[in-house]
C-alpha positions as CSV (number, residue, x, y, z in Angstrom):
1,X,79.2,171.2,68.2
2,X,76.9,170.1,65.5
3,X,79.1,166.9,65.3
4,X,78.7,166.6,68.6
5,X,75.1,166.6,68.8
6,X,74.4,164.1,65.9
7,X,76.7,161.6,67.3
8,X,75.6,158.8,69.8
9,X,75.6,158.9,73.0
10,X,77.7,155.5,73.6
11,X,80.1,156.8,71.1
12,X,81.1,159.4,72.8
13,X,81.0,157.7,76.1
14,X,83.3,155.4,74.3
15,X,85.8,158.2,73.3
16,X,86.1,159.7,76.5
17,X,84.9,158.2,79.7
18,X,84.4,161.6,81.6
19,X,81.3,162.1,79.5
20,X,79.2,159.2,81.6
21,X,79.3,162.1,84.1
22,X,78.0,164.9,82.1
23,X,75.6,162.5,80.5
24,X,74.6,161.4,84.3
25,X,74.2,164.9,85.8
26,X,71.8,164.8,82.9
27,X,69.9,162.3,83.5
28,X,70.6,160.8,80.1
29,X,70.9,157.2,79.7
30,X,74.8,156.2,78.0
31,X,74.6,152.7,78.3
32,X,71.3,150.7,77.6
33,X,69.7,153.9,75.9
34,X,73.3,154.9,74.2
35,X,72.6,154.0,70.6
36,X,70.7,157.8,70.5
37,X,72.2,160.9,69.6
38,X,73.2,163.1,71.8
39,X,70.0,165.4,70.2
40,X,67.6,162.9,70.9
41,X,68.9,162.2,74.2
42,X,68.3,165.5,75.1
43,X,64.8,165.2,73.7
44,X,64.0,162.3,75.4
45,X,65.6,163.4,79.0
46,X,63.9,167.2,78.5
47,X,67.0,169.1,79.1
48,X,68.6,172.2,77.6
49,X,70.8,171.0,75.0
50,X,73.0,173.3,75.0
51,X,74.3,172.8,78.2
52,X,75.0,169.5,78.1
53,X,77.1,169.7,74.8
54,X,78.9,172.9,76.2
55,X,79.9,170.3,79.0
56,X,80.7,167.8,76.8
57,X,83.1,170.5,74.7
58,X,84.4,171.6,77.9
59,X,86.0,168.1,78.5
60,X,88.5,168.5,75.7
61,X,90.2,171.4,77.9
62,X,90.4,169.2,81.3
63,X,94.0,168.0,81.5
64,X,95.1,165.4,84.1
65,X,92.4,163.3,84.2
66,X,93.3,159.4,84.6
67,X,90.3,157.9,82.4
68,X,91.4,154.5,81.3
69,X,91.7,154.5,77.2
70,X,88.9,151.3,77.6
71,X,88.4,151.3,73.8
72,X,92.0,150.6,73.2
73,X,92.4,147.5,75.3
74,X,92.4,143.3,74.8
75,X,88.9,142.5,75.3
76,X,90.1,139.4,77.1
77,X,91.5,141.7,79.2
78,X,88.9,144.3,79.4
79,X,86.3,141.3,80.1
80,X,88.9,140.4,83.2
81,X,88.7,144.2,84.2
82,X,84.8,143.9,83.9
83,X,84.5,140.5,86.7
84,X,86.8,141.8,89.0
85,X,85.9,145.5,89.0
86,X,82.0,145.8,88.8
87,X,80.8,142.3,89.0
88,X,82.9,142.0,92.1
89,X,81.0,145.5,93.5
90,X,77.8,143.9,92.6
91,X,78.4,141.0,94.4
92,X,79.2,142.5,97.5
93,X,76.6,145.8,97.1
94,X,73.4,143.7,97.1
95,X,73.8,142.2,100.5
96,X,74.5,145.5,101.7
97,X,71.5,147.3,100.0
98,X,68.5,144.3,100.3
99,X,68.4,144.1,104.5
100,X,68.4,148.3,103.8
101,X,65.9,148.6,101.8
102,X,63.6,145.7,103.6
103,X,64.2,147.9,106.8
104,X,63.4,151.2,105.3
105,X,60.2,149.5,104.0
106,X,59.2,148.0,107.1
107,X,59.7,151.1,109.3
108,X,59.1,154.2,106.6
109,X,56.6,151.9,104.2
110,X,53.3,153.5,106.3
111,X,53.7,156.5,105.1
112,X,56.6,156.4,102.5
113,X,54.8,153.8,100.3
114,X,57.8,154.6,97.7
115,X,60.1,152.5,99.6
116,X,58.1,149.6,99.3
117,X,58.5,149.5,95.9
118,X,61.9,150.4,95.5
119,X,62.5,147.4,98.3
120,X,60.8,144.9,95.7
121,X,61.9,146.4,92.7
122,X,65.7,146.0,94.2
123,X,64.9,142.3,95.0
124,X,64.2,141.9,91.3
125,X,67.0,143.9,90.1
126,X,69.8,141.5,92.5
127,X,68.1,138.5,91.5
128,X,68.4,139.3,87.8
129,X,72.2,140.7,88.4
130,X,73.5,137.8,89.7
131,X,72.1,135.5,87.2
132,X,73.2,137.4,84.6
133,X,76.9,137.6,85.9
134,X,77.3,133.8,86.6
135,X,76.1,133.2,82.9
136,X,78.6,136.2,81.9
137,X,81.7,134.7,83.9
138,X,80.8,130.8,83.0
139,X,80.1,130.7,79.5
140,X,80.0,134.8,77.5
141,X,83.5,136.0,79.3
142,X,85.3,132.6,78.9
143,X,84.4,132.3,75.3
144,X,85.3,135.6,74.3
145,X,89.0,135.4,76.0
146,X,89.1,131.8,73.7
147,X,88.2,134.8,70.3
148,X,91.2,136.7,71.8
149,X,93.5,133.5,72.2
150,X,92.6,132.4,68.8
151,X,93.4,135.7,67.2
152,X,96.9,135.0,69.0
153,X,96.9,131.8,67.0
154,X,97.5,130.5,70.8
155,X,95.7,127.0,71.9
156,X,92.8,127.2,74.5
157,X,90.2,128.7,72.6
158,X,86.8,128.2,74.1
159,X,84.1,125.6,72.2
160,X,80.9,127.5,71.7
161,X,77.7,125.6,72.8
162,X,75.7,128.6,71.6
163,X,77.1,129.1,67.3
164,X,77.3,132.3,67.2
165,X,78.9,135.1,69.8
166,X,76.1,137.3,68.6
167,X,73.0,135.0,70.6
168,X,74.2,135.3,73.9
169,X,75.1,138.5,73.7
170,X,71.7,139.7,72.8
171,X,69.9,137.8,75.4
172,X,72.7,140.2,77.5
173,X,71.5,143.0,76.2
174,X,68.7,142.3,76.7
175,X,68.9,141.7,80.5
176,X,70.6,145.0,80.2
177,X,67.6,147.1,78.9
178,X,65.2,145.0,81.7
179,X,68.1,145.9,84.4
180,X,67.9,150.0,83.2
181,X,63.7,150.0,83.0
182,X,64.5,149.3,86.5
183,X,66.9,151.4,87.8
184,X,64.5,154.3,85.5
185,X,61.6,153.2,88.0
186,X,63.9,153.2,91.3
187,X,65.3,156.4,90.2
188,X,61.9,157.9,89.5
189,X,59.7,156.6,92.7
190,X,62.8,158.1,94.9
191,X,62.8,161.5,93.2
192,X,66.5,160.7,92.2
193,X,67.2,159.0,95.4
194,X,66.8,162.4,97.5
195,X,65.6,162.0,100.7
196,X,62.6,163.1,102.5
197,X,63.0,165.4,104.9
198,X,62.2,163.1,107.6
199,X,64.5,160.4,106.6
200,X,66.6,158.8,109.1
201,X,70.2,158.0,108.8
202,X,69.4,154.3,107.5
203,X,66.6,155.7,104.8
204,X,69.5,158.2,103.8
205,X,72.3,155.3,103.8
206,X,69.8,153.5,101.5
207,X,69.7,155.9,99.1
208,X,73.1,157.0,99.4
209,X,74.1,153.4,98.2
210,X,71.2,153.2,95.3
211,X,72.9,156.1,93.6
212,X,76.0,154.4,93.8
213,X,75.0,151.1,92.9
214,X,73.2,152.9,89.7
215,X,76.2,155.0,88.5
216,X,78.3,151.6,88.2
217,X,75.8,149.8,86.6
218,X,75.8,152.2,84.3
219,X,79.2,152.4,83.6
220,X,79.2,148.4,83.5
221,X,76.8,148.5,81.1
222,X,78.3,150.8,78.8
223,X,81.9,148.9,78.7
224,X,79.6,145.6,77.6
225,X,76.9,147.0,75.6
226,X,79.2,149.7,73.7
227,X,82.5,148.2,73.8
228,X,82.9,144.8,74.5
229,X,80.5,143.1,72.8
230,X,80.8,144.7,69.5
231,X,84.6,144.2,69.5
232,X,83.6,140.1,70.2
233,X,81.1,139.9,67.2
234,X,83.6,141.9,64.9
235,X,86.8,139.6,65.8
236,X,84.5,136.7,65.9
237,X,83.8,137.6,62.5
238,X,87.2,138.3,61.9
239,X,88.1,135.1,62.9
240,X,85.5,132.8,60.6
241,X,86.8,134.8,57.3
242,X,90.2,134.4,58.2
């Protein structure tokens, strides 16, 4: 347990998957805020310690469970899994949430006035997302499956217009840590997206999807911040010693 509780967050996330959850049920940040220990985590987040690495122990005694080993894959191919799996749920989850959240605010905003931040905050959020996702699929991703082709010794290795792998991915990073300051304030103004008790159906939908679109980003989050682009700095690296 004391190993455990001295190791970081995104590390152990990285290990085993099914820890997002615990970590989530938490309230503890694994993917912009995963550099932490689990410790400090708790700290930060104000809950019992104990508990959450009891749940993280209890893990190791689950059998069955279909996590994908994401640490152990190409990173071409886990950048592939990365565009078509959460970008792709993005891209189709904003024009969903952004005509339900302009609703709730218009009818709810009177005497919700919650809602009429989270509305603008969400604007900002999508906006951000999707820039950050062309620049991902157009120039980071692309470049980084060239690192993996190279490795191959195979031709089609992307031309860098940036030097180093290491500058774009910290302007990345940091669109991250902007996206999860945020989602912190979304989750915050809606009381962890519960409710009111006279919420109608659409204010409910609205926060029903909110949840969901923050437990992906999360997890999107984590496989670039903790595993992907540490892999593409170290085989880049790799690659100018070799």
């Amino acid at each position: 347990m004391e190993n455990l509780r001295n190791k970081s967050v995104g590390e152990i996330v990285k290990l085993d998957f099914r820890a997002a959850d615990v970590f989530s049920n938490y309230g503890i940040d694994f993917c912009c805020g995963g550099k932490i220990s689990v410790g400090e985590a708790c700290a930060n987040s104000g809950c019992d310690e104990d508990k959450v690495i009891n749940a993280l122990e209890a893990l190791k005694n689950q059998q069955g469970s279909a996590v994908h080993d994401f640490d152990s894959w190409n990173i071409g191919f886990l950048a592939d899994y990365i565009q078509n799996t959460h970008h792709q749920y993005v891209s189709k989850a904003i024009p969903q949430i952004l005509p339900l959240a302009q609703k709730v605010a218009d009818v709810h905003g009177e005497h919700h006035a919650e809602v009429i931040q989270i509305n603008e905050l969400f604007q900002d959020l999508a906006e951000e997302l999707l820039s950050h996702m062309q620049k991902e699929e157009q120039i980071l991703f692309p470049y980084i499956k060239g690192l993996v082709a190279s490795q191959a010794g195979e031709n089609g290795a992307a031309d860098s217009c940036f030097g180093s792998v290491s500058g774009p991915i910290s302007v990345m990073e940091q669109e991250h840590e902007n996206a999860g300051v945020i989602l912190k304030e979304m989750f915050r103004l809606s009381d962890g997206y519960t409710p009111p008790e006279d919420a109608c159906n659409t204010f409910r939908v609205l926060y029903g999807k909110l949840k969901e679109f923050e437990d992906d980003l999360h997890r999107h989050i984590h496989l670039e911040n903790n595993i992907l682009f540490p892999k593409a700095i170290e085989m880049e690296t790799a690659l100018s010693n070799g």
